[in-house]
N, C-alpha and C positions, 0 to 999 in steps of 0.2 A: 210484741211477738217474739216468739223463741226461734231465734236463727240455727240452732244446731238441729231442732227435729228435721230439714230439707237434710243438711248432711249426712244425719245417722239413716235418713230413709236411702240418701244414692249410696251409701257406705254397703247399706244390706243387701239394696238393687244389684251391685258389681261382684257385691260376694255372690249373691244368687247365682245372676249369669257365669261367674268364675267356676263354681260347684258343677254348673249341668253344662259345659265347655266340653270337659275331659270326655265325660260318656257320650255327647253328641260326635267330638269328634274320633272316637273310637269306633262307632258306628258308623259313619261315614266311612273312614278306613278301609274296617270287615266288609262293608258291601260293594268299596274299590276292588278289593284284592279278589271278594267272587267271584265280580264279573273277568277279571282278569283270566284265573283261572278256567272257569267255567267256559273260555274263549276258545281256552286250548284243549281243554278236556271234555268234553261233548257228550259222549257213551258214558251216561249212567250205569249202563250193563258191561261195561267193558273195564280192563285195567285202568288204573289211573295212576293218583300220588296222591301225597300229603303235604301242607306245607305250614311253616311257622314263622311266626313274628316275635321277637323277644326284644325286650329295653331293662335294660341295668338289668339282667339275669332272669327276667321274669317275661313267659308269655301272654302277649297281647291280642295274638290270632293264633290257630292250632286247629285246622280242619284236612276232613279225608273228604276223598272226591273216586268215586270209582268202587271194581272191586279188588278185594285181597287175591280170591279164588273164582277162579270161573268155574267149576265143575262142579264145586260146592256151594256156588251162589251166595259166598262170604263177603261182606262187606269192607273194604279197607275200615281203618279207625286211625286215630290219632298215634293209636301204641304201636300201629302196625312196626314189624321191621324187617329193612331192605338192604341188596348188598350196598357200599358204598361206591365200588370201582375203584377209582382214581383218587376219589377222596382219603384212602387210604394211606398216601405218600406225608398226610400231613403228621399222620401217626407216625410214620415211620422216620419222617424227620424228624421231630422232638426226639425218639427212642436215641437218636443219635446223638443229639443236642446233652438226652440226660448220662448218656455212658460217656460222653465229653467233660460232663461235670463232675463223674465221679472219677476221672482219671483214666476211663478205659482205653480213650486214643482221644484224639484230636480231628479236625475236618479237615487239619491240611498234611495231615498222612496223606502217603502215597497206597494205591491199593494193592499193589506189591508187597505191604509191608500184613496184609491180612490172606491175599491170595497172590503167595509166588509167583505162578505163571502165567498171572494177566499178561498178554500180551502189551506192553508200552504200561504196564503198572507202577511204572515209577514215576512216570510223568503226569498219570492222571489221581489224582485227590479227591479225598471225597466229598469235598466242596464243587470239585467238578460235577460230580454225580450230583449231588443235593438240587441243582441249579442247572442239570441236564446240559451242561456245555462241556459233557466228557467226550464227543462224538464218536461213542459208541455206535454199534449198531443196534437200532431196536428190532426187540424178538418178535413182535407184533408184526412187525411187518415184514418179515422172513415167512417165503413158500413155505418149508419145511414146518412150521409152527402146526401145520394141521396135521400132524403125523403123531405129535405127541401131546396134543389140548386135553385128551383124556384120560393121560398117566400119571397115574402118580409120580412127583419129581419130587426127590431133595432140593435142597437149594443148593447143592455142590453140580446137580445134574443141568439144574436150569443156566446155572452160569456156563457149563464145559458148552451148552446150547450156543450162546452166542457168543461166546468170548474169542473164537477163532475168524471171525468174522469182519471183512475188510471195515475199516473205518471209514467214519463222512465225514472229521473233519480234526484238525490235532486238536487236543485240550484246548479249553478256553477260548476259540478261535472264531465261536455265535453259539446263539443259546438255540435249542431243538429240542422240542419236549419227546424225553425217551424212557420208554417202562424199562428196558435194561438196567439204565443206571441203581434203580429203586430195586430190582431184584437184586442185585448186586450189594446194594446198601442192608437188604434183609439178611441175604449169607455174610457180612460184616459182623452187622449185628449179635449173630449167634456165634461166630466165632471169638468178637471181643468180650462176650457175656457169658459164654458157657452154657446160655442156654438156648430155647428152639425162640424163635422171633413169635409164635404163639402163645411162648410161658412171658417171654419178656413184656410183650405190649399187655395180656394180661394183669401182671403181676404191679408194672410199674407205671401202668397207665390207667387200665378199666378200672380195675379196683381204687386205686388212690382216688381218682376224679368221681368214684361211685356210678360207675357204668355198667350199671347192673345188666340190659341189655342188651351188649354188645359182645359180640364173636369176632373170629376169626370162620369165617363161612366153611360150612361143608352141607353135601347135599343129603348124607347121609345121618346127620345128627336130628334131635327133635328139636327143634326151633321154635317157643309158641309163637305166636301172633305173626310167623315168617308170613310175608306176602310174596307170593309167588310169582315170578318169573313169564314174561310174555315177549311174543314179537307177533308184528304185525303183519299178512301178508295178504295180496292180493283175495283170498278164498276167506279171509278173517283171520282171527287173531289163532297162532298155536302154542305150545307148552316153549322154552326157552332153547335155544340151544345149548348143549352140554358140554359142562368144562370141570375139569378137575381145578379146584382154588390153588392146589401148587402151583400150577401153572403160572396165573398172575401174581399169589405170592403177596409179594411186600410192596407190591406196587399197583393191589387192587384187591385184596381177598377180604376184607373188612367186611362188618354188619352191624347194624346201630338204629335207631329210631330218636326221632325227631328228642325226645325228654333226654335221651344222654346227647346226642352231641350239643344242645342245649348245659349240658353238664361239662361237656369237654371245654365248652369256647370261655366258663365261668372257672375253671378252674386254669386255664392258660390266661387271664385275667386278671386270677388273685397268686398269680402262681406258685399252684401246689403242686407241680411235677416238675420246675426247672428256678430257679432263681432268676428276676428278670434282665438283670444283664445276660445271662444265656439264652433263655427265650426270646431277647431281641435280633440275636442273630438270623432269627428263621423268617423275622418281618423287615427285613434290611436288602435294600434293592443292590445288587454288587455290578460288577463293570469287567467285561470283557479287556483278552488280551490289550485289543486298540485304545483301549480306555473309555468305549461307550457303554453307558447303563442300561442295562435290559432291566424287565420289570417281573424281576421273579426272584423270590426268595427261597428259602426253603420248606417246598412246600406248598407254598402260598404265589398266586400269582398276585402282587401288588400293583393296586391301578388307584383312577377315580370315580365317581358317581357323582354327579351333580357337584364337582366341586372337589368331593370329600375322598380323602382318602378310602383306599377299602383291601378286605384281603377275601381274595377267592378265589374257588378251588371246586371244579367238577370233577363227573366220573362217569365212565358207562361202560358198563360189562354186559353179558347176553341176558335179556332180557329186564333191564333194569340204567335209569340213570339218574345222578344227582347233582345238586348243585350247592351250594354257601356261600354267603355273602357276610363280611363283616365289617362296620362301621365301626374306627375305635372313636372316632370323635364324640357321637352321638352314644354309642355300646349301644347302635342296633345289630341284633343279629335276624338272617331269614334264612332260611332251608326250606328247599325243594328236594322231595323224593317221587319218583316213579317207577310201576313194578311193568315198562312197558318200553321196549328200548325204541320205540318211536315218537314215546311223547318226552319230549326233552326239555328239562325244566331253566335250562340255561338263563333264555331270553327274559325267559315268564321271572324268575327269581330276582334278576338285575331291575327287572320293570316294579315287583312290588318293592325293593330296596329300595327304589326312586319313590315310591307314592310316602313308603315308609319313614324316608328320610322328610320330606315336605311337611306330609302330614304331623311327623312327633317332634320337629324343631318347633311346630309352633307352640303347643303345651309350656 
């Protein structure tokens, strides 16, 4: 009797089972993450998001849920594209990270040394700012913010806005997530570059990374596949509330769909816009005056997931919110976008990272 035909038959049995594993459990996956979503998003007729799965730079899930347009009974899609809000600050911290590289200033200038008459400018850096432990006051949450949301501002106006403005707490002294810092870091940026922080992040970010697109938001330009803007009220859903993007600026005015920033997170990866000893600065947890660690980088809020290390970063502006999650151990990435500033992808996002992580460790 030939002892090796049992082996070469379990040989081909395990390879069989190994071959139809992956697609079983990528299916299994896909129809975790619908129901997840599908949990929170409920109105077929109504706004929704989009959300994605990627491993080693490639996605694995990539569905729309909702619509783009209610008036035109548009369907969200995969392409759709939304503002980012706050995910914004991540752009703008590299923009900083790369005029660091090229000699333009440093993170631990004082911002004195870009705008003379910050008040206490010399004591705050803009590693403060980056890490929101400059305790500035944020313009968000200043009465007066509604007197000028629909004006056109420079970024020399938006600063004169809050930069007289009593402080909550000296440099360094706890961490306080603040959109001033981040407008501040944008009129740096044009200052140290010579150019508008819409030519800069263009020039030395969309394009390098091939972010074909992604904006810098306006309401008034053609945007194709833009998904439109919604809030929720008691009577049903209405058009967005209006804001001019100077306003938020450098610390919220972005626009991107799921295939670039899928692009961005693969290009901060292989790093084709910073060299990665610079790029490691923005994923590096720092430590207040007292010497405790807070969990925020540049940019990036540093935590864990199951364990795993992760770097993320949401956003919500009127009528729109986002979320990211990134796993370097594993190089899962997930995004959540919603054109609905009541369906918040936060939870939902961090929940499929978890299934995502389970699920593609086992592979």
């Amino acid at each position: 009797m030939n002892q090796s035909k049992p082996i070469v038959c379990l040989a081909f049995i395990l390879g069989f089972l190994l071959l139809n594993l992956q697609p079983l459990q990528a299916q299994d996956l896909n129809r975790s993450i619908d129901e997840l979503v599908r949990a929170e998003i409920k109105d077929e007729n109504g706004p929704g998001g989009v959300f994605m799965v990627a491993q080693k730079g490639k996605p694995i899930y990539s569905k729309a849920f909702g619509k783009a347009n209610l008036e035109l009974d548009v369907k969200l899609t995969p392409e759709s594209i939304f503002q980012l809000g706050s995910m914004t600050k991540q752009f703008t911290s590299i923009a900083i990270l790369i005029l660091e590289e090229k000699g333009l200033l440093q993170t631990q200038d004082p911002v004195s040394k870009y705008v003379a008459d910050f008040p206490n400018g010399q004591n705050i850096t803009l590693h403060h700012l980056l890490t929101h432990t400059s305790g500035i006051r944020d313009f968000t949450k200043m009465k007066q913010l509604k007197e000028i949301a629909q004006k056109e501002m420079s970024a020399q106006m938006m600063v004169d806005f809050f930069k007289n403005e009593p402080v909550d707490f000296a440099p360094g002294e706890k961490f306080d997530y603040n959109n001033s810092g981040y407008v501040l870091l944008g009129h740096i940026i044009e200052v140290a570059s010579g150019s508008s922080y819409e030519d800069f992040i263009q020039k030395n970010i969309f394009e390098k990374a091939g972010m074909s697109h992604s904006c810098y938001n306006s309401d008034r330009k053609i945007i194709p596949k833009r998904a439109y803007g919604y809030q929720k009220k008691e009577t049903g859903y209405v058009n967005k509330t209006l804001i001019n993007y100077s306003v938020p600026f450098a610390s919220g005015a972005l626009m991107s769909n799921l295939e670039d920033l899928l692009r961005w997170q693969k290009a901060l990866n292989e790093n084709q816009l910073l060299k990665a000893e610079n790029s490691r600065k923005a994923f590096t947890k720092y430590k207040l005056n007292d010497g405790k660690e807070f969990t925020y980088g540049y940019g990036w809020h540093l935590r864990e997931i199951n364990g795993k290390t992760s770097r993320e970063h949401g956003g919500s502006i009127f009528g729109y919110k986002s979320m990211a999650v990134y796993l370097p151990e594993s190089d899962i990435y997930v995004v959540g976008l919603t054109n609905c500033d009541g369906l918040s992808p936060t939870q939902l996002v961090q929940n499929i990272a978890k299934l995502a992580l389970e699920s593609l460790s086992k592979r």
